[in-house]
C-alpha positions as CSV (number, residue, x, y, z in Angstrom):
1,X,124.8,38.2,41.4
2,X,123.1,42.0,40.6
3,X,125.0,44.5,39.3
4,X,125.9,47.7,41.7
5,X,123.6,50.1,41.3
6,X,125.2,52.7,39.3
7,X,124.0,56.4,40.4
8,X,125.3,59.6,38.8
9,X,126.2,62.5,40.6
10,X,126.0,66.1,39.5
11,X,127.4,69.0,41.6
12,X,129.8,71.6,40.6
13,X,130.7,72.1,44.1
14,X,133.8,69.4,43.9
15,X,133.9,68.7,47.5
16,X,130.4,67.2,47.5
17,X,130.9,65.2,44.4
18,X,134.0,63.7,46.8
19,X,132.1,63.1,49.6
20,X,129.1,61.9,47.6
21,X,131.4,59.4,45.4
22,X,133.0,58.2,48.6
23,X,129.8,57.3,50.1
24,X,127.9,55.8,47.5
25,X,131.6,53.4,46.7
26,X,131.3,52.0,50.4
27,X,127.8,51.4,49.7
28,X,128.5,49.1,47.3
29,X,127.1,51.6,44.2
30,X,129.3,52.5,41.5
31,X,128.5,56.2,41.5
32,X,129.7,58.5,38.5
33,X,130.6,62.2,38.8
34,X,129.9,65.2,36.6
35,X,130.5,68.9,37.6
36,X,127.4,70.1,35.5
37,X,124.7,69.5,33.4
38,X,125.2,70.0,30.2
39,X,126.1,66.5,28.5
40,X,123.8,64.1,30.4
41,X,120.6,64.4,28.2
42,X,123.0,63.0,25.1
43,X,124.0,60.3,27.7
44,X,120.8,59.5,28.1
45,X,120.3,58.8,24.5
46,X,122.9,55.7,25.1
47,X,122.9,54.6,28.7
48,X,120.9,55.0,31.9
49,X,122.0,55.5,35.6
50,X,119.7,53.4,38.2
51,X,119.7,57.1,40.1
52,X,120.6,60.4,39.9
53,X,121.7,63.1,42.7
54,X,122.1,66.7,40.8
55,X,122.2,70.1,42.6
56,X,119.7,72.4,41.6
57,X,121.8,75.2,41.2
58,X,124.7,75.1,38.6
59,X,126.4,76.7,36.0
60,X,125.0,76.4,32.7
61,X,121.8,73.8,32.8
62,X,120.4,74.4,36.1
63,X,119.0,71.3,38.2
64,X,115.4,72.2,37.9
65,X,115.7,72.4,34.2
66,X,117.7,69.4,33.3
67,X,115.0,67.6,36.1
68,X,112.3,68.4,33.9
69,X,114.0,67.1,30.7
70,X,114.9,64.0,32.4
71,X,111.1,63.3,33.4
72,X,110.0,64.1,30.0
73,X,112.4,61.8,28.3
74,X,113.1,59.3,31.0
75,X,109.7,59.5,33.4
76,X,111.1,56.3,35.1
77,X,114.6,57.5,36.2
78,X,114.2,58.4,39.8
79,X,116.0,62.0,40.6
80,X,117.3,63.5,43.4
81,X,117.3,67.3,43.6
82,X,119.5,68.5,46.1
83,X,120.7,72.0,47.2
84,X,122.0,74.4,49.8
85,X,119.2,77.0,49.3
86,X,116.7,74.9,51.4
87,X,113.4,77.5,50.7
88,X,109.8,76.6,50.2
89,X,110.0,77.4,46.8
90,X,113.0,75.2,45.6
91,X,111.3,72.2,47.9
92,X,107.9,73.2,45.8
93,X,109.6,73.4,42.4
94,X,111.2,70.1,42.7
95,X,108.8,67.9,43.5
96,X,106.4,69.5,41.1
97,X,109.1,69.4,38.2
98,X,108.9,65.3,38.8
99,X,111.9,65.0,41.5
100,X,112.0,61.9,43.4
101,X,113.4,63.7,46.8
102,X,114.4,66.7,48.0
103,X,117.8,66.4,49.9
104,X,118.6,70.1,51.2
105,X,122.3,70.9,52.5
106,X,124.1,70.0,54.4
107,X,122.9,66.4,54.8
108,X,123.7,63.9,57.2
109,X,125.8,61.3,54.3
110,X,124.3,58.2,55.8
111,X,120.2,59.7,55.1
112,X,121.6,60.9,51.6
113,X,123.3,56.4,50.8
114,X,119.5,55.3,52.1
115,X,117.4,58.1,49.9
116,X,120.1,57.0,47.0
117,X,119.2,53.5,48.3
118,X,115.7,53.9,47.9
119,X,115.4,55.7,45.0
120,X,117.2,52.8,43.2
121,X,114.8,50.6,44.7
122,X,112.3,52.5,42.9
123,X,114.0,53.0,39.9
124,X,114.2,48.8,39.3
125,X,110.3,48.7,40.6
126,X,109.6,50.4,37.8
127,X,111.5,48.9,35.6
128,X,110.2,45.2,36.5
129,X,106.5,46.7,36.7
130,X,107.1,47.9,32.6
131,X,108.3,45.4,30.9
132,X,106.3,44.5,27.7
133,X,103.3,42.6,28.5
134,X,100.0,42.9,26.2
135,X,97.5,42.7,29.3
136,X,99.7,45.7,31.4
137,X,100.1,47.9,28.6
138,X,96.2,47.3,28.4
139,X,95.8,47.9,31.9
140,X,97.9,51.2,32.5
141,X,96.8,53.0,29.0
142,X,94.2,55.3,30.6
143,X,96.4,56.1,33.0
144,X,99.0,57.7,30.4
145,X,98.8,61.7,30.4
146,X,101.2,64.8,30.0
147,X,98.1,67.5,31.5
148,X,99.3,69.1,34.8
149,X,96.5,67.1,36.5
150,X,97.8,63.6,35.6
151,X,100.8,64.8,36.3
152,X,100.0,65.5,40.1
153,X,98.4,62.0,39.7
154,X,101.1,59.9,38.9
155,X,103.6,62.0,41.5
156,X,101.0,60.9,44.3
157,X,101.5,56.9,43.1
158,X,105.4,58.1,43.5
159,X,104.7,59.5,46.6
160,X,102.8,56.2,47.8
161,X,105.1,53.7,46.6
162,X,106.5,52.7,50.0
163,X,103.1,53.0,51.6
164,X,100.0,50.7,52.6
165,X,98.0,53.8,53.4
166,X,94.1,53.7,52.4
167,X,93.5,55.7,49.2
168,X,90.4,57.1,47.6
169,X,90.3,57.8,44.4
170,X,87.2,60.2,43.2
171,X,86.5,61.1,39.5
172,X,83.6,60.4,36.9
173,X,82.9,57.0,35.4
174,X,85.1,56.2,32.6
175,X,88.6,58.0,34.0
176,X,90.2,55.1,34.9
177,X,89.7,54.7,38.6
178,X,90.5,50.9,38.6
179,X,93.8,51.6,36.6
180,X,95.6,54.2,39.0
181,X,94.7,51.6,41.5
182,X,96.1,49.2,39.9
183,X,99.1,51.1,39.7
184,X,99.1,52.0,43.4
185,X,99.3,48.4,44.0
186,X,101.8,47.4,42.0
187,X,103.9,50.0,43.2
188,X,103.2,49.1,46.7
189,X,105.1,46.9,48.8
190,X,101.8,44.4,48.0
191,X,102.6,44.2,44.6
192,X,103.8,40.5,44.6
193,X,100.6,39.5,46.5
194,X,96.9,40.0,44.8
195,X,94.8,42.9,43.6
196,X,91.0,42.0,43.7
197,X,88.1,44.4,42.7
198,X,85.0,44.6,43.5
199,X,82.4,47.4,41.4
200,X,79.8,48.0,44.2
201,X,77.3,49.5,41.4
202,X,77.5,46.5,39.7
203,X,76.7,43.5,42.1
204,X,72.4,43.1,43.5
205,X,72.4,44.4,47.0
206,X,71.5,41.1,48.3
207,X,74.5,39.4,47.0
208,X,76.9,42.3,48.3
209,X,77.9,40.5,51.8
210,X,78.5,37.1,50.4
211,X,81.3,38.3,47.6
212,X,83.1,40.5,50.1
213,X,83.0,38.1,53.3
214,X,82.0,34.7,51.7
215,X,79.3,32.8,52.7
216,X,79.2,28.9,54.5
217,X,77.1,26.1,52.9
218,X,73.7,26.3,54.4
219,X,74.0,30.2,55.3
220,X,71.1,31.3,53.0
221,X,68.9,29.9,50.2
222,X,71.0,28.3,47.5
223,X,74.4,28.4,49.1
224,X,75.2,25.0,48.9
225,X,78.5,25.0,49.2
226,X,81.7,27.1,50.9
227,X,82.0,30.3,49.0
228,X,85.3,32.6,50.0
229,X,85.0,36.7,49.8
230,X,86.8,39.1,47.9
231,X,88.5,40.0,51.3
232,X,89.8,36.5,51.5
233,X,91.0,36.8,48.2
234,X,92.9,39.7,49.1
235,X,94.5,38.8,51.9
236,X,98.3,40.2,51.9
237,X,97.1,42.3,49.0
238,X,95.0,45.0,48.0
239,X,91.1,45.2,47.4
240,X,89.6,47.9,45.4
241,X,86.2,48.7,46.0
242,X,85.1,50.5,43.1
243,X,82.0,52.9,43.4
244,X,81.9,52.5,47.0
245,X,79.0,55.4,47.1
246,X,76.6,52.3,46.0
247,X,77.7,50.5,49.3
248,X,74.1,49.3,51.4
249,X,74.0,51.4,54.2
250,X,73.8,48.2,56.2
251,X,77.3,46.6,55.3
252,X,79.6,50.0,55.6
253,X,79.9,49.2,59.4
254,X,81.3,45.7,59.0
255,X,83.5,47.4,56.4
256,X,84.7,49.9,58.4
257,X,85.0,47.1,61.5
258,X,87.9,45.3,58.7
259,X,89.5,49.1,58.1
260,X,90.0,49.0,62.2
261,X,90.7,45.5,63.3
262,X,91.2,43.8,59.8
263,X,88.9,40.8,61.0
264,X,85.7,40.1,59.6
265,X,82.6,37.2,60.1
266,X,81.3,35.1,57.0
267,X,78.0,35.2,55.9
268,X,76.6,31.9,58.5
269,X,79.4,32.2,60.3
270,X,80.4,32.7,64.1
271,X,84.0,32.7,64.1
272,X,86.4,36.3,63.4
273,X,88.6,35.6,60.1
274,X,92.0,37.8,60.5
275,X,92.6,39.3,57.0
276,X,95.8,41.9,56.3
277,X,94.0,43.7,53.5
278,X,94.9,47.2,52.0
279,X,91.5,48.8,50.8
280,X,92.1,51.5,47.8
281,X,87.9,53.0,47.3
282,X,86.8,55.4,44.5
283,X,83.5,57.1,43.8
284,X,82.0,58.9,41.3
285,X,79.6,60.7,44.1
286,X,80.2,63.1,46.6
287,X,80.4,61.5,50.0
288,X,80.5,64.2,52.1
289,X,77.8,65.2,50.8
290,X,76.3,61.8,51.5
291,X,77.4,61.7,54.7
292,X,75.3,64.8,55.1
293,X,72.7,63.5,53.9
294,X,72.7,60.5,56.4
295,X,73.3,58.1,53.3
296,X,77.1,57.1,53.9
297,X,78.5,56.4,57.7
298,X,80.7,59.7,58.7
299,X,83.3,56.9,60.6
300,X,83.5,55.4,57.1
301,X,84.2,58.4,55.2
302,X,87.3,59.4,57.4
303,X,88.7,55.6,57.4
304,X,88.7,56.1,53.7
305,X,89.4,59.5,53.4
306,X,93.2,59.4,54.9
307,X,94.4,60.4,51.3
308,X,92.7,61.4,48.4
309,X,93.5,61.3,44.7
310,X,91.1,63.1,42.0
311,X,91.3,61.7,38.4
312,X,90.1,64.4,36.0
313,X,88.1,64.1,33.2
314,X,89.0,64.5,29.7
315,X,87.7,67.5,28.9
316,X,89.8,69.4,32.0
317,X,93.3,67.3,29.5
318,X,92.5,67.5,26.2
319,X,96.2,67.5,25.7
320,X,96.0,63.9,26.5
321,X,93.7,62.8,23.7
322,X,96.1,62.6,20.9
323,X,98.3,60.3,23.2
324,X,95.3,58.1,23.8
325,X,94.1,58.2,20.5
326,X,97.8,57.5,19.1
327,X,97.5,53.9,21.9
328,X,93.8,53.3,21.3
329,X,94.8,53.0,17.2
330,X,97.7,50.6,18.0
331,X,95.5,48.2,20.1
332,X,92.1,48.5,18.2
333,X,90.6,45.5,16.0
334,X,92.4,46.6,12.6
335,X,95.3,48.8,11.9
336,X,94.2,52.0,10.7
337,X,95.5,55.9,11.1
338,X,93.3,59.1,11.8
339,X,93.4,61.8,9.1
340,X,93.9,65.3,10.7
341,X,90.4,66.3,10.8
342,X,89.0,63.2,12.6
343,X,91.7,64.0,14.8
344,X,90.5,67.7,15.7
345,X,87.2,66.2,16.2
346,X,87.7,63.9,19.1
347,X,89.8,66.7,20.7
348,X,87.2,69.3,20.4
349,X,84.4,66.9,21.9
350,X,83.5,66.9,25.5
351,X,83.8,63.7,26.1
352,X,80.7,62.6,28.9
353,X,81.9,59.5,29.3
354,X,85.5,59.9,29.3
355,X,88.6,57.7,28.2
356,X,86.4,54.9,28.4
357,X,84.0,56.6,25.7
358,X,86.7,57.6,23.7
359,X,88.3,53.7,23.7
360,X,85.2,52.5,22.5
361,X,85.1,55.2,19.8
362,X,88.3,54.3,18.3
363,X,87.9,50.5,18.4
364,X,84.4,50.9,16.2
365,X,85.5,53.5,13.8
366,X,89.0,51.3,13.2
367,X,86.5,48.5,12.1
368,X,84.5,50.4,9.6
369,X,87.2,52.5,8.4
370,X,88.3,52.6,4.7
371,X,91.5,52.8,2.8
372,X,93.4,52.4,6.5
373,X,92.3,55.7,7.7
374,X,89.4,57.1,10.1
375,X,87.7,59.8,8.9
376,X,85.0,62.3,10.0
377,X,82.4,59.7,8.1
378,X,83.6,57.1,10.5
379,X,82.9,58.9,13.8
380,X,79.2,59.0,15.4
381,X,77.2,61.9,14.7
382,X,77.3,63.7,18.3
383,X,80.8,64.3,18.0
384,X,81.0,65.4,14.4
385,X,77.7,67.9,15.2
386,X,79.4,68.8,18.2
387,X,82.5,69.7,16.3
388,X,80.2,71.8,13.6
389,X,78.3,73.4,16.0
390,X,78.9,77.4,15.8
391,X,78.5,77.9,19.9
392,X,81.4,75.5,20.0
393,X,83.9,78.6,20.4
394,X,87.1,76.1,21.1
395,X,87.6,74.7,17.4
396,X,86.2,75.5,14.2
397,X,86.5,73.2,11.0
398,X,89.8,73.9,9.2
399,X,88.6,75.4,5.8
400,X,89.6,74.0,2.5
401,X,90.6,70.5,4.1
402,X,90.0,67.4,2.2
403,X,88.9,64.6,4.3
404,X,91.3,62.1,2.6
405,X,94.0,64.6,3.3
406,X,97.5,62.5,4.3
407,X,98.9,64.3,6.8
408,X,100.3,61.4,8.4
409,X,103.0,61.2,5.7
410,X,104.0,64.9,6.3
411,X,104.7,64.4,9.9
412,X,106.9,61.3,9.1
413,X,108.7,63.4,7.0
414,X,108.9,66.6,9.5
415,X,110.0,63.7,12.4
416,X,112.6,62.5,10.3
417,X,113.9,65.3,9.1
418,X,114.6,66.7,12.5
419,X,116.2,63.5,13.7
420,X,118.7,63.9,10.8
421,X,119.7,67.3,11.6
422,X,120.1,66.5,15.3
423,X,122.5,63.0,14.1
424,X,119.3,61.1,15.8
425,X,119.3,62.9,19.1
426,X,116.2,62.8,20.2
427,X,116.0,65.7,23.0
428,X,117.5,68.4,20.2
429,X,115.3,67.0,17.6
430,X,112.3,67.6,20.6
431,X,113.0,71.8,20.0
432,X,113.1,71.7,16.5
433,X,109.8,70.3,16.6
434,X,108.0,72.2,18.9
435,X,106.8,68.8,21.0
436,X,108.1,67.0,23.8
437,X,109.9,64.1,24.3
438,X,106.7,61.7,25.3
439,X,105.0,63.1,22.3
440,X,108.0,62.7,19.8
441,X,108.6,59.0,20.9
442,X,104.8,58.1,20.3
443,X,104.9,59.5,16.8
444,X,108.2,57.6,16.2
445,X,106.9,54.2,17.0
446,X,103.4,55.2,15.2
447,X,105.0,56.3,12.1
448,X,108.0,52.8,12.4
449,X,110.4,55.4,12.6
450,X,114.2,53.7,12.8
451,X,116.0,56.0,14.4
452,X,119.2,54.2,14.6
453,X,119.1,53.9,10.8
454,X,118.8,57.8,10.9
455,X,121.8,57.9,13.5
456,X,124.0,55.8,11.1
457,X,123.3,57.5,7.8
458,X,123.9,60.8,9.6
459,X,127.2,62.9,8.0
């Protein structure tokens, strides 16, 4: 049998917490009350609700503050923001911070149990979706990001968690379009049936029709047996069709026929094949202005269009690339570190071809780097000109920097220092620092950082 959920409930107004406790009991939940803020982040450090409900405005830590530390440590832990000053701006502020809903007062208690409801549902998504597995830690790398931009990204997979909704996702090759997908599926309620791509740019026009309908034996020259589609394939699932600007104009009706009757013909075939299909589409082109052009059906556009997500590219998050690199370096063919300078270099290039360039960059400098680190020698000579050019006005070489210098060892030794003035507490040793929490737990685990250990030897 599960456990109850257990949700924790912030509100100095005492009467809520009652009514809220009450509730959330007859529910079945084992809710937990505090009448403000100020010790959850160091209960954080040692346990974790499946939910929490806070008020926004408080004595002390106000909602929208302790929100945003709670999505900067804990970016899992669903929140529910709640308040009697029901304005724009709170609504705004909340869901922008990271909140999960928005529950203004006074609330009906049977909508606030079934938002609690389903933002535990969520919460245990999330954490079945993350557990440790090699090929989705691969698979959801790109998509990791503290810019603004990703940030709006991954609150519109939130958003679309409970939805089947068509998606297209527009950005430039290399930003991980097939990866927020990914995650839009497997935070769908399709997740447990397939996820099938399909890159339109690279399959021969000729061949497109038979891998998304199939094809029967005998349909064309050398189809000599019964081949299914990708839509089969997909059925009860999602297909992605990647770069759907390079769809022939000849197939985006029969596409569009599937988007409004989800049934489709085989190549050779006479007979309708029902499908239930999701379609998630991204592009790298602008289709309206296709559509202008008379290049890509206007009827298609809209069937696709219902919501839109933009991935940006690296140089609009160069915030990011540390991150990335800090991932990229634990994956790549040999375990190696970056020296400082190396560092400012991949953040001070533009990046064309975005994560996807900068993947490949790590993995080949890891395998011809010496004495475990990547330096400047290592990296190819467009980004270390770019970094020395003088009309690059964003960075400028550090002087007097050695390239061997090992800066690595005096951020261990900053990290751990702060850790054992905070007693191991992570958010207090975050201020000290000058970093946030994502950043400080990457450099932990980079650096094999045992924080317990620092905990215990703390007097």
């Amino acid at each position: 049998m599960s456990q109850p959920a257990n949700v924790w409930i912030i509100d100095d107004d005492r009467s809520i917490r009652w009514v809220l406790e009450r509730a959330l009991n007859q529910a079945g939940m084992q809710p937990r009350v505090f009448e403000s803020g100020e010790s959850i982040m160091m209960r954080l450090e040692h346990e974790q609700p499946d939910a929490i409900i806070s008020d926004i405005r408080m004595p002390g830590v106000d909602g929208i503050t302790l929100l945003s530390q709670i999505v900067d440590s804990h970016p899992d832990l669903p929140v529910i923001i709640m308040t009697a000053h029901s304005d724009l701006e709170s609504a705004v502020t909340s869901y922008q911070t990271g909140a999960f809903e928005y529950l203004p007062k006074p609330f009906d208690v049977d909508d606030a149990v079934a938002l609690v409801k389903r933002a535990v549902a969520h919460s245990h998504e999330r954490r079945a979706t993350s557990e440790p597995q090699a090929e989705s830690a691969q698979r959801n790398a790109e998509i990791i990001g503290e810019a603004p931009a990703m940030q709006e990204v991954f609150r519109a997979i939130g958003r679309l968690s409970h939805s089947n909704i068509t998606v297209l996702i527009n950005g430039e090759s290399g930003t991980g379009k097939e990866l927020v997908a990914q995650a839009l599926h497997n935070h769908s309620p399709r997740a447990s049936h397939p996820f099938i791509a399909l890159n339109m740019a690279a399959i021969p026009k000729d061949l497109i029709e038979s891998e998304l309908f199939g094809h029967l034996r005998g349909a064309f020259t050398g189809a000599t047996k019964f081949k299914p589609g990708k839509f089969d394939m997909a059925n009860r699932g999602t297909l992605f069709l990647d770069e759907i600007g390079d769809m022939p104009f000849n197939l985006q009706a029969k596409v569009l026929r599937i988007l409004q009757e989800q049934e489709f013909y085989r190549v050779g075939g006479s007979h309708t094949i029902k499908v239930d299909v999701r379609i998630i589409a991204s592009t790298n082109k602008n289709l309206e202005k296709m559509v202008q052009e008379g290049t890509f059906r206007e009827d298609l556009f809209y069937r696709l269009n219902v919501f839109t997500l933009h991935l940006p590219p690296l140089r609009e998050r160069k915030e990011d690339i540390p991150l990335l690199v800090d991932y990229f370096l634990e994956n790549a063919p040999k375990k190696v570190d970056i020296s400082s300078v190396a560092l400012q270099m991949l953040v001070a290039f533009a990046w064309p071809g975005n994560i996807r360039e900068l993947q490949n960059t790590i993995e080949s400098a890891s395998v011809i780097a010496e004495d475990g680190y990547i330096e400047p020698a290592q990296l190819p000579g467009k980004i270390t000109g770019a970094f020395n050019n003088p009309n690059n006005t964003d960075f400028k070489m550090p002087a007097n920097i050695p390239l061997d210098e090992r800066l690595h060892e005096i951020e261990k030794s900053m990290i751990i220092e702060a850790l054992r003035r905070t007693g191991g507490v992570q958010i207090r040793a975050t201020e000290l620092l000058g970093i946030n929490q994502r950043s400080l737990w990457h450099r932990i685990k980079k650096h094999n950082i045992d924080v317990k250990g620092i905990k215990n030897t703390e007097i």
